[in-house]
C-alpha positions as CSV (number, residue, x, y, z in Angstrom):
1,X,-54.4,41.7,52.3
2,X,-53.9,41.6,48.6
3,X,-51.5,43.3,46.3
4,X,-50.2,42.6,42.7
5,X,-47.5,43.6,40.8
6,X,-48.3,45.8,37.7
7,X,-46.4,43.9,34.5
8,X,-46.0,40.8,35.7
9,X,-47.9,39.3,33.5
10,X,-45.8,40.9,30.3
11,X,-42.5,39.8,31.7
12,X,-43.6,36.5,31.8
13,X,-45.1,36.4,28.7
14,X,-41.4,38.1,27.4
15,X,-39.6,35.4,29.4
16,X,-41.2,32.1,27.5
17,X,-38.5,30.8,25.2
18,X,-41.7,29.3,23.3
19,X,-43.2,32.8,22.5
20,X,-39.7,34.3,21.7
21,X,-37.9,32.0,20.0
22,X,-40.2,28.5,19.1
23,X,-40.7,29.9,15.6
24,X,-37.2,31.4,15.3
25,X,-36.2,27.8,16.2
26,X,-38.5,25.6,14.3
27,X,-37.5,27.7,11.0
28,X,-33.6,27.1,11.3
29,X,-34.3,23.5,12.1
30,X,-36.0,23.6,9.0
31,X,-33.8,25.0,6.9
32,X,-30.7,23.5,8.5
33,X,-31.9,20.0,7.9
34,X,-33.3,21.1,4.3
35,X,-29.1,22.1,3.7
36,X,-28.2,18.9,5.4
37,X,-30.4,16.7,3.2
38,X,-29.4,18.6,0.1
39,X,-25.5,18.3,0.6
40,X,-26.3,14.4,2.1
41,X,-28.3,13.8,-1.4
42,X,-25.2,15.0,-3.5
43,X,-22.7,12.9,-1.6
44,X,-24.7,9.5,-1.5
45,X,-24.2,6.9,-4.4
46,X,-26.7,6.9,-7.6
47,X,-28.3,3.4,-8.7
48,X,-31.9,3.8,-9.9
49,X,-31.8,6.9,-7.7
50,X,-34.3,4.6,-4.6
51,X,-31.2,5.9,-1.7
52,X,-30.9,9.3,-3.0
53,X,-34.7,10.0,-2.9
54,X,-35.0,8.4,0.6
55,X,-33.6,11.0,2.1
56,X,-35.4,13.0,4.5
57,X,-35.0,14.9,8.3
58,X,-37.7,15.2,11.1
59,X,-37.1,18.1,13.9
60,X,-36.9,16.6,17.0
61,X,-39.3,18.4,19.7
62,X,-38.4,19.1,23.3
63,X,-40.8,20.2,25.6
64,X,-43.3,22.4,24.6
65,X,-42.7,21.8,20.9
66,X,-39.4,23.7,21.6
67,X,-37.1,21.9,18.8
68,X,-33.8,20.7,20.1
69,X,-32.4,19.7,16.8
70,X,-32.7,17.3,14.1
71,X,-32.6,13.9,12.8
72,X,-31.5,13.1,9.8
73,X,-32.4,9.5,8.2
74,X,-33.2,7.3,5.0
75,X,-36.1,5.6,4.5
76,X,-34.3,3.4,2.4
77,X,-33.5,-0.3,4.1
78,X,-30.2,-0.5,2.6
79,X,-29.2,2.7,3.6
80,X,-26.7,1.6,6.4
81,X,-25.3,-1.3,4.5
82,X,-24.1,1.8,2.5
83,X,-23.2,4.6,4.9
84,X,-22.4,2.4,8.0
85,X,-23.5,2.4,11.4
86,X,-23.4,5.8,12.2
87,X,-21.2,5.9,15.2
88,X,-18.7,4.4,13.1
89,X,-15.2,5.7,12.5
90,X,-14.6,6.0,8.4
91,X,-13.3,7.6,6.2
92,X,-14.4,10.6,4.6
93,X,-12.7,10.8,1.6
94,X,-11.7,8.3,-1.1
95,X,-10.4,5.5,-0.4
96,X,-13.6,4.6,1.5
97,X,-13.6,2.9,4.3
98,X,-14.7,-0.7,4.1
99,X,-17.6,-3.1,5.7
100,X,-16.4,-6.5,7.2
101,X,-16.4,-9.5,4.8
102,X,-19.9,-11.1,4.8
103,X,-21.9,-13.3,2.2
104,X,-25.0,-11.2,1.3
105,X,-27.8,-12.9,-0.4
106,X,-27.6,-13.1,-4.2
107,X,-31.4,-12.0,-4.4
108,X,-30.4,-8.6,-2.4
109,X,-27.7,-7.8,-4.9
110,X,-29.1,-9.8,-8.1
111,X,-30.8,-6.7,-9.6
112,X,-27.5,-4.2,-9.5
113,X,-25.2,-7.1,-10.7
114,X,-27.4,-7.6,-13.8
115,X,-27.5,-4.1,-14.7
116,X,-23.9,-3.9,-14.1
117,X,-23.5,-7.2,-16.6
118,X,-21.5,-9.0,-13.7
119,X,-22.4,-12.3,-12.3
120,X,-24.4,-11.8,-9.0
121,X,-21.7,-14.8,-7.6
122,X,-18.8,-13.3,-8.9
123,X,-20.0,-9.8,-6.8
124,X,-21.3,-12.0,-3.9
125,X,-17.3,-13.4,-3.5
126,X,-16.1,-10.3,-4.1
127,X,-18.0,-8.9,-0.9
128,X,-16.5,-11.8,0.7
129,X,-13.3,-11.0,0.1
130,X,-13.2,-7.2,1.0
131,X,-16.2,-6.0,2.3
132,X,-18.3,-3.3,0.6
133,X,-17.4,0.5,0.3
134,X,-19.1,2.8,3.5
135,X,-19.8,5.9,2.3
136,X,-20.8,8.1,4.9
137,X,-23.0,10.7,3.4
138,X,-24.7,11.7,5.9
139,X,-21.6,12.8,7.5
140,X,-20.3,14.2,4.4
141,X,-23.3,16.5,4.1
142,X,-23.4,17.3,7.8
143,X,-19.6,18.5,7.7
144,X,-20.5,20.7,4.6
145,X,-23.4,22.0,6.0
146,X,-21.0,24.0,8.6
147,X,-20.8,27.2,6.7
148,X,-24.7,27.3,6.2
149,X,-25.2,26.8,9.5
150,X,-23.2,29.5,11.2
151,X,-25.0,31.6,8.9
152,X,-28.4,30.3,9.7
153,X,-27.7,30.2,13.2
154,X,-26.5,34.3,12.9
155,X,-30.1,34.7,11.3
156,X,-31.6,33.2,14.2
157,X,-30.5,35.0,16.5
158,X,-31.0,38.0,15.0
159,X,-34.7,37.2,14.9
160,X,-35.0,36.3,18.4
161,X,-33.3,39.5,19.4
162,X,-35.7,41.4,17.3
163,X,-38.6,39.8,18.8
164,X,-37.4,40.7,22.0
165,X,-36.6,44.2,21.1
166,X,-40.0,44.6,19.5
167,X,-41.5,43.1,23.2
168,X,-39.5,45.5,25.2
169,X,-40.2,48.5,23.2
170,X,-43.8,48.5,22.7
171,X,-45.7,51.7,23.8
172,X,-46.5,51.8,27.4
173,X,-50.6,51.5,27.2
């Protein structure tokens, strides 16, 4: 005995979050991290421009290439010596929060303390006196990135609900 179920076959097709929403998805990653890393670049400190430019995001895929959200990072290897470990409690604001005194080597801050015309020993003590400033840009530009994101979320869904409107509607054949 044999049997089958007419449109079977289309409601699982309609039921695969890959096929209804993987590009819905992979496009507000996109842009998300695009708003994340703009308002990230803005916030960060400017010397020579290297940390700024360093900043990028990856979308980070689940199963099936089903994005489950993003990561945000700097290619820089500084970059945490100026935002901080990134579980970190700072501050957000000015005053910054500050690093631990520590004795970095002169030939890691020799280049800025010449272009700033102060002795690289003089900036060396300094930092191990009080630390550095953490600013945590990253942070800063994910907690601005709020408004954009409830707006590119709406957008999403309104495109997956379309597709699936568009699935459910099509002429009977």
């Amino acid at each position: 005995m044999s049997f089958s179920v007419s449109g079977a076959n289309n409601i699982n097709k309609r039921l695969q979050l890959s096929a209804l929403g993987g590009v819905a998805l992979r496009n507000f990653f996109s842009q998300y991290g695009q708003v994340v890393v703009t308002n990230s670049k803005k916030e960060a400190p400017r010397y020579k421009g290297n940390l700024r430019g360093s900043l990028t995001f990856k979308r980070i895929d689940g199963v099936g290439r089903l994005p489950i959200g993003i990561d945000v990072y700097s290619r820089s290897p500084y970059a945490l010596y100026v935002h901080g470990f990134y579980d970190m409690k700072v501050k957000m604001r000015k005053p910054w929060s500050r690093s631990k005194p520590h004795y970095p080597p002169i030939s890691a801050i020799k280049g800025w303390a010449d272009d700033k015309g102060i002795s690289p020993y003089a900036v060396q003590h300094a930092i191990g006196q009080r630390g550095t400033p953490l600013i945590p840009f990253f942070k800063i530009g994910i907690k601005k990135s709020e408004a954009e994101k409830k707006v590119l979320l709406k957008g999403t869904g309104l495109k997956i609900t379309a597709t699936w409107k568009a699935g459910r509607m099509a002429p009977k054949k």
